[in-house]
N, C-alpha and C positions, 0 to 999 in steps of 0.2 A: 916412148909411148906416143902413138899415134895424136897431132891434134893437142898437144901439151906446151907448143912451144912458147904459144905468146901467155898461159897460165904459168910455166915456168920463169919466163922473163918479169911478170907481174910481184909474183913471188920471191924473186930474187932480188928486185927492187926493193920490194918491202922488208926484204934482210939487211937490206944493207941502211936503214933508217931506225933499224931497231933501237932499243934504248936498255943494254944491257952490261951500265956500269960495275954490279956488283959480280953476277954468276963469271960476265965476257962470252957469256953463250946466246949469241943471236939466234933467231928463227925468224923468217918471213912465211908467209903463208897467203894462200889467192885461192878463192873460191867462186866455182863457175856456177851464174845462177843457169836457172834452165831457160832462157831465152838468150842464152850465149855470153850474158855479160861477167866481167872479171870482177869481183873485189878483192882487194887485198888488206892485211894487216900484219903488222910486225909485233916480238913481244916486249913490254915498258914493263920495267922493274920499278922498285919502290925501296928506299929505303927499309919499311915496315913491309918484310917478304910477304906478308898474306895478302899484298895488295897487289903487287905483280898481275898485268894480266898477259895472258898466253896469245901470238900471233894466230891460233888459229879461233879461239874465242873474241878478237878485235875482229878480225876480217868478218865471221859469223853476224855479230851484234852489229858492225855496218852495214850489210849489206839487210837485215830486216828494220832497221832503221830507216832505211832509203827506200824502203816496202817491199823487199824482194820475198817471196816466199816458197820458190822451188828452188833446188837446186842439182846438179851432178854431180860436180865431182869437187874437193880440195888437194890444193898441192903442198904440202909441206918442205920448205929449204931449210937445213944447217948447216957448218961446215963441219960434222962429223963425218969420221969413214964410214961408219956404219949407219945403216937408216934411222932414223926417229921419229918414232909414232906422237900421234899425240897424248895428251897424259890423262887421268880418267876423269879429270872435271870438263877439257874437253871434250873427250867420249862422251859422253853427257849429253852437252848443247849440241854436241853437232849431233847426236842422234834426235835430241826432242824437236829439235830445229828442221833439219835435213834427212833424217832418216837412215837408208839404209848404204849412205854416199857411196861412191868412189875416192878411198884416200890414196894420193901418189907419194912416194916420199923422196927425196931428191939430196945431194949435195950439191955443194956449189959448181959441178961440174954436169949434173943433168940427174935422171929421173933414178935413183935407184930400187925402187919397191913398189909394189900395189899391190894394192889389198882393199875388202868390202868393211865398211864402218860395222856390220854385224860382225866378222869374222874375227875382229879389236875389241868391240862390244857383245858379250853375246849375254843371251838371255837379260837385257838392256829393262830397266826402269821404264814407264813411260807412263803416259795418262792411264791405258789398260788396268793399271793395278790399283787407281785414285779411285774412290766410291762418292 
């Protein structure tokens, strides 16, 4: 993918700090705000699994922390062969968050999928449906 390389390297950093003593399934994850900057996050397991949070909800929650609120695109790393989207509490934030992003999905080796967060999320929850 065009333009992915230094969110790919962000991303893969943040895989390899992940904190996944129980499953042993890392995920880093980098999300490009729309003025070009990088954040990252990885995913921190918990003892008590419901507390686990997912690298693509750490990176999200950092970066509107640090007051970012546009965004492009996210990359997701694992070392799976096959791609791995993010999971539906993700889908979620990064849609009320981010909207209709760019998701990349990569292995440790480089980018292997894209896809529109609508196309993962469709007919998506949002404020629309709140009275």
């Amino acid at each position: 993918m065009a333009g992915s390389d230094a969110l790919f390297a962000a991303a893969r950093a943040a895989y390899e700090r992940a904190i996944a003593d129980y499953s042993q399934f890392k995920v880093g994850a980098a999300l490009e705000t729309a003025d070009g900057q990088i954040v990252s996050g990885c995913n921190i397991e918990n003892a008590s699994y419901g507390l686990t949070m997912c690298a693509e909800r750490v990176a999200m929650f950092k970066a509107l922390s640090d007051g970012h609120r546009g965004f492009r695109r996210l990359l997701i790393v694992t070392d799976s062969a096959e791609p791995t989207p993010p999971c539906g509490a993700c889908r979620q934030i990064l849609w009320e968050f981010g909207g209709d992003l760019e998701i990349l999905l990569a292995n440790l080796a480089g980018v292997t999928a894209a896809y529109r967060l609508g196309d993962l999320l469709p007919v998506a929850f949002d404020r629309r449906f709140l009275r």
